[in-house]
N, C-alpha and C positions, 0 to 999 in steps of 0.2 A: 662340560660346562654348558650354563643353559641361558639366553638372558632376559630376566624378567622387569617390565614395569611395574613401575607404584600402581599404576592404575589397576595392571591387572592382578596384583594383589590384595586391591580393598574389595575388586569385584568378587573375591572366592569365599567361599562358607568357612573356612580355616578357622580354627579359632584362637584367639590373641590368646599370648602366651606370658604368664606372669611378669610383670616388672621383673628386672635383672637385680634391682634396689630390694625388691621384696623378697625374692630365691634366695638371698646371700645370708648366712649364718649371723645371726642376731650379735654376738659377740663380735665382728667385725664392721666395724661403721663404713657405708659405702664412700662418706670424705675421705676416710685413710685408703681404701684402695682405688680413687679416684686419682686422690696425691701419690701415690704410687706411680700410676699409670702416666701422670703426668711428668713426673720423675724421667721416667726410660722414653717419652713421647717423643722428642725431637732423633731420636734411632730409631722409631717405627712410621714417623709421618712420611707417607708415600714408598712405602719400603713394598715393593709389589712384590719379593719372595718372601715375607711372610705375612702378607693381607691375606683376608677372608677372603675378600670378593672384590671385585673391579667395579668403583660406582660410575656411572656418567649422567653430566645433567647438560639434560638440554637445553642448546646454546652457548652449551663450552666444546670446543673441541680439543678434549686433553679426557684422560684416565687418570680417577681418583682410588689408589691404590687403600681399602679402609679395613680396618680389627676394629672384629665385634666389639668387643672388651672398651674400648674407646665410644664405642657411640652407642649401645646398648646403653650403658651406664649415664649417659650426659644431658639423653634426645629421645623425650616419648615416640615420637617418626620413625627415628630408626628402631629405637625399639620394637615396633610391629613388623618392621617392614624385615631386620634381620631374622626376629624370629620364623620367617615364612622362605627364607631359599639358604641354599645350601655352600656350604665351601666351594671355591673358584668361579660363583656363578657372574653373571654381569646384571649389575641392576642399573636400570635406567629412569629416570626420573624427575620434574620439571619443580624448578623452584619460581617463586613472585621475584628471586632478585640474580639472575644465577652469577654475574658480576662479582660481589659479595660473600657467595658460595666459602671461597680456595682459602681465604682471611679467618671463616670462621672455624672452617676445621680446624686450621694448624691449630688454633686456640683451645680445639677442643682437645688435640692429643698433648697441649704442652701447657696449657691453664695458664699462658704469658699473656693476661691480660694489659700489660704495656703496650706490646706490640698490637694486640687487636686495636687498643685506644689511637695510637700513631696511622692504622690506616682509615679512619672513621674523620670524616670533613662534615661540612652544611649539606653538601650535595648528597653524601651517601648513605646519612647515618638510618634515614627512615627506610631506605634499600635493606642493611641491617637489621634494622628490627623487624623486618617484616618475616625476613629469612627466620630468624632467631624463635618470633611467632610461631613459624609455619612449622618448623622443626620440633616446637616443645621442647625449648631447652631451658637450663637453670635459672634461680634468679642471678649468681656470678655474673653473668656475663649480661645479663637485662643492666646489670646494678653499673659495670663499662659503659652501657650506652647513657644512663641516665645523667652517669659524669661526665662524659662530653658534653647533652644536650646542658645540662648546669654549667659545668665551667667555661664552655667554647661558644654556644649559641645563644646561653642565655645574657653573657657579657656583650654582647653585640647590639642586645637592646639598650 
């Protein structure tokens, strides 16, 4: 096991490896094996016997047990960043909100956009979107935060 930063994999000549949306056989839409993955998500969120790799972000001190197949598919970020280390490795990694982080995953292995909206207040939603930014991830889950900032902040004016 070996463990790598983000950092030092934007600094290597490696070269980015096709979208996982683009690799996938034309006849299979990546929605459906999205909803698939989201289907069996909540028995693989944090399941460290059968994760890839062990994520940690700086400023949490916990181990994010993550499959490729889940965040390849969700998050242009990880997409670069899985493509470049190997099974059981440890990747270490600094997000704009790392608070925010733990909410968004589970969202990403279980597409329970409920629950992501239940943890989103005034205080944290822009924490969110920054993550959500940084990550490159869908509009699904941009389209949860806009319904908060409508239904919850904008009623407040």
């Amino acid at each position: 096991m070996s463990t790598v930063t983000a950092d030092q994999l934007y600094q290597t000549n490696l070269p980015i490896l096709p979208s996982s949306k683009s690799s996938l056989p034309e006849y299979v839409p990546p929605s459906y094996i999205e909803a698939k993955l989201h289907e069996m998500g909540s028995t693989y969120f944090q399941d460290k016997n059968t994760a890839y790799a062990e994520l940690r972000i700086e400023g949490i001190d916990k181990s994010f047990w993550i499959h490729k197949e889940y965040l390849e598919l969700q998050s242009i970020y990880f997409n670069k960043i899985l493509g470049q280390v190997g099974e059981g490795d440890m990747i270490i990694i600094s997000l704009p909100s790392p608070s925010t982080f733990e909410p968004i995953l589970e969202y990403l292995y279980t597409g329970d956009g409920d629950k992501l909206y239940d943890f989103l207040n005034s205080d944290n939603c822009y924490e969110f979107w920054k993550n959500i930014d940084f990550l490159g991830l869908e509009n699904k889950i941009r389209a949860i935060i806009f319904a908060f900032i409508q239904n919850e902040i904008n009623n407040d004016f």
